[in-house]
C-alpha positions in Angstrom: 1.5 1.3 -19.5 4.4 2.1 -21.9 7.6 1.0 -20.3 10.1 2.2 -23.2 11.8 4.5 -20.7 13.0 1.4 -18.5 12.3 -1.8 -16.5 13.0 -0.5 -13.6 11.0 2.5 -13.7 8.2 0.6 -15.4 8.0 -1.3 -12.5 7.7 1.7 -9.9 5.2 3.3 -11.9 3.0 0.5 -12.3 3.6 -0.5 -8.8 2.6 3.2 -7.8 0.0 2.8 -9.2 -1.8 -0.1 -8.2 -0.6 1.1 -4.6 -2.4 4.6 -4.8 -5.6 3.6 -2.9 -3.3 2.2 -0.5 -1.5 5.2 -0.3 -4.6 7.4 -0.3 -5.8 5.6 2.7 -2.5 5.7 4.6 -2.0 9.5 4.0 -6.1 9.9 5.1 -5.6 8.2 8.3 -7.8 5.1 7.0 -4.9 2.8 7.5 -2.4 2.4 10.6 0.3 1.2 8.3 2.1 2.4 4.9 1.7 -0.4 1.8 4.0 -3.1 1.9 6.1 -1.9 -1.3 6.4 1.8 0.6 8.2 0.6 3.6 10.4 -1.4 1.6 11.5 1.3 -0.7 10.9 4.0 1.6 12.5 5.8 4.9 9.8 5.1 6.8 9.3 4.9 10.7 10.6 5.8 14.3 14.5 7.0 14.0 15.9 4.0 15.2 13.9 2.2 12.3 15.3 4.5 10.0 18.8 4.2 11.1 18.5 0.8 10.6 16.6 1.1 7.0 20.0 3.3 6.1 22.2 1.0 7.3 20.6 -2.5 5.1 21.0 -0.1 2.6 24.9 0.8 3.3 25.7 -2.7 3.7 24.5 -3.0 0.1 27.0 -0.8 -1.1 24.5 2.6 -1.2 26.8 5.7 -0.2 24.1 7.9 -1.4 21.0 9.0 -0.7 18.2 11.7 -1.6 16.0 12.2 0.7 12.3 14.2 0.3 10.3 15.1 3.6 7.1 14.7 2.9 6.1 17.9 5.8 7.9 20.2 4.0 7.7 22.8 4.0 7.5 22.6 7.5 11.5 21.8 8.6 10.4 19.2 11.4 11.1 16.4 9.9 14.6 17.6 8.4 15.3 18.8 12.0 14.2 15.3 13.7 16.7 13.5 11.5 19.3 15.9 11.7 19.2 15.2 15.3 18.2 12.0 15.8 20.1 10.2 13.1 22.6 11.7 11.3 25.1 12.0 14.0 24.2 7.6 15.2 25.3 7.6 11.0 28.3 9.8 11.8 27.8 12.1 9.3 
């Protein structure tokens, strides 16, 4: 893999893919839990989880996010952390 863009990125690419199996058999059902390297650089899990996930990252001086739902387009996902979290954020 050609990592002139950057480091960083190199390493996410490279780490994406050697976890695509993973990821293949998460998304299929195959496996009860997302890859280690996803649910530590993911929003992944019940609202509170996620609340908390947001949170480590705040305290780490994030003030930003961008967030993808991985439903869309179906909204339910968007709507669950509208109302489930953003608010506990007070945003």
């Amino acid at each position: 893999m050609n990592c002139a863009v950057s480091a960083t990125r190199c390493w996410r690419l490279s780490r994406l893919a050697s976890g695509a199996a993973d990821v293949v058999a998460f998304a299929r059902g195959e496996a009860a839990e997302p890859p280690a390297w996803m649910r530590e650089t993911w929003l992944i899990g019940t609202p509170d989880e996620i609340e908390a996930q947001i949170r480590r990252f705040a305290e780490l001086g994030v003030t930003h996010f961008m967030l993808w739902f991985v439903d869309a387009p179906d909204d339910s996902g968007m709507r669950l952390f509208a109302e489930r979290i953003l608010g506990r954020l007070g945003a």
